[in-house]
C-alpha positions in Angstrom: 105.9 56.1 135.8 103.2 58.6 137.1 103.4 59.4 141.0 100.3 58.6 143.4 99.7 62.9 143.4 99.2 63.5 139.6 97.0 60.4 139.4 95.0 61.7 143.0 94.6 65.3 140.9 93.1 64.2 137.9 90.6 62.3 139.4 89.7 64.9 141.6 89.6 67.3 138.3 87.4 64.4 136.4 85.2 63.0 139.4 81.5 63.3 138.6 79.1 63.1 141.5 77.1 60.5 139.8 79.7 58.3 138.9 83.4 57.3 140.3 86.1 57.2 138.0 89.4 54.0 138.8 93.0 54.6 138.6 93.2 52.8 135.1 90.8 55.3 133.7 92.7 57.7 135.7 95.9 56.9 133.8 94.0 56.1 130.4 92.9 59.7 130.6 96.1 60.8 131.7 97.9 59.3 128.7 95.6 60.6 126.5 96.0 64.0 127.9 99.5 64.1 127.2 99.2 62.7 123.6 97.1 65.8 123.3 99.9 68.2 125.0 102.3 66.4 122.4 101.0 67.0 119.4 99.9 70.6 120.5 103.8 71.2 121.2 104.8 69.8 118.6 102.8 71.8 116.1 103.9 75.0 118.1 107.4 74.3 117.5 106.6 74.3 113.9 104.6 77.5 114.1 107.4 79.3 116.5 110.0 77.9 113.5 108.6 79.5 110.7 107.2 82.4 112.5 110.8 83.3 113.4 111.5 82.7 109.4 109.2 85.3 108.8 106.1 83.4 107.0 102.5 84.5 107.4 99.7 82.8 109.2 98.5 81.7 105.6 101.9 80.4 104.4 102.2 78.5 107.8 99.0 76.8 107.6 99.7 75.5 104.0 102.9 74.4 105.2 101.6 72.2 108.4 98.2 71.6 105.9 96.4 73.2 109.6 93.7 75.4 109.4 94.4 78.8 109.1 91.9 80.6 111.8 93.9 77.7 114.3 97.7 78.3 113.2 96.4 82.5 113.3 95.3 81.8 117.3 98.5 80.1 117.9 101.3 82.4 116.2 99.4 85.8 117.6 100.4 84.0 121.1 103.6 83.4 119.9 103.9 86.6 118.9 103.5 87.9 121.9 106.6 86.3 123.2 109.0 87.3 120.9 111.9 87.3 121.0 112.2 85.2 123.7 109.8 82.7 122.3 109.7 80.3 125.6 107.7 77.0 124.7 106.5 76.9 128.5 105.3 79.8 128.4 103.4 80.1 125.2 102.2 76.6 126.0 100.6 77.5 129.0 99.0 80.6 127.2 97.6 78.5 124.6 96.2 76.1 126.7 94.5 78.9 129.3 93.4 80.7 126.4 92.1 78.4 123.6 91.4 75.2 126.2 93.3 73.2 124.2 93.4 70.4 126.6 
């Protein structure tokens, strides 16, 4: 269940001056917000996997059927964070970097 703060926060983050936003859009946008961060962490995974195998931004995006100039964005960040290749932090970079939320 969501706590009282992170539900507070993003409607402070999504209020509009001309409109007010309710708790259950609150939470609607919420869960759709971490759908998003899902999928994008899931498809990073993938792309950390096969980067670590050795395969090209052009192989990769065949593989995941992705776009290529996307998958390119994401493994030159995961580059960056070899070896260690920490998920958080690569995360965090795509999502500052390519507002992928």
């Amino acid at each position: 269940m969501t706590n009282a703060k992170e539900i507070v926060k993003y409607i402070a983050m999504n209020e509009n001056e001309s409109e007010a936003i309710n708790v259950c859009e609150a939470l609607e946008g919420m869960r759709e917000d971490a759908k998003i961060e899902g999928e994008v962490r899931k498809l990073m995974k993938q792309v950390i996997k096969k980067v670590q195998k050795g395969q090209d931004c052009a192989a990769i995006a065949n593989a995941l059927e992705e776009d290529e100039l996307y998958i390119h964005r994401i493994v030159d960040v995961v580059k960056d964070h070899a070896p260690e290749y920490s998920e958080d932090a690569i995360y965090q970079e795509l999502v500052e970097k390519e507002r992928l939320l």
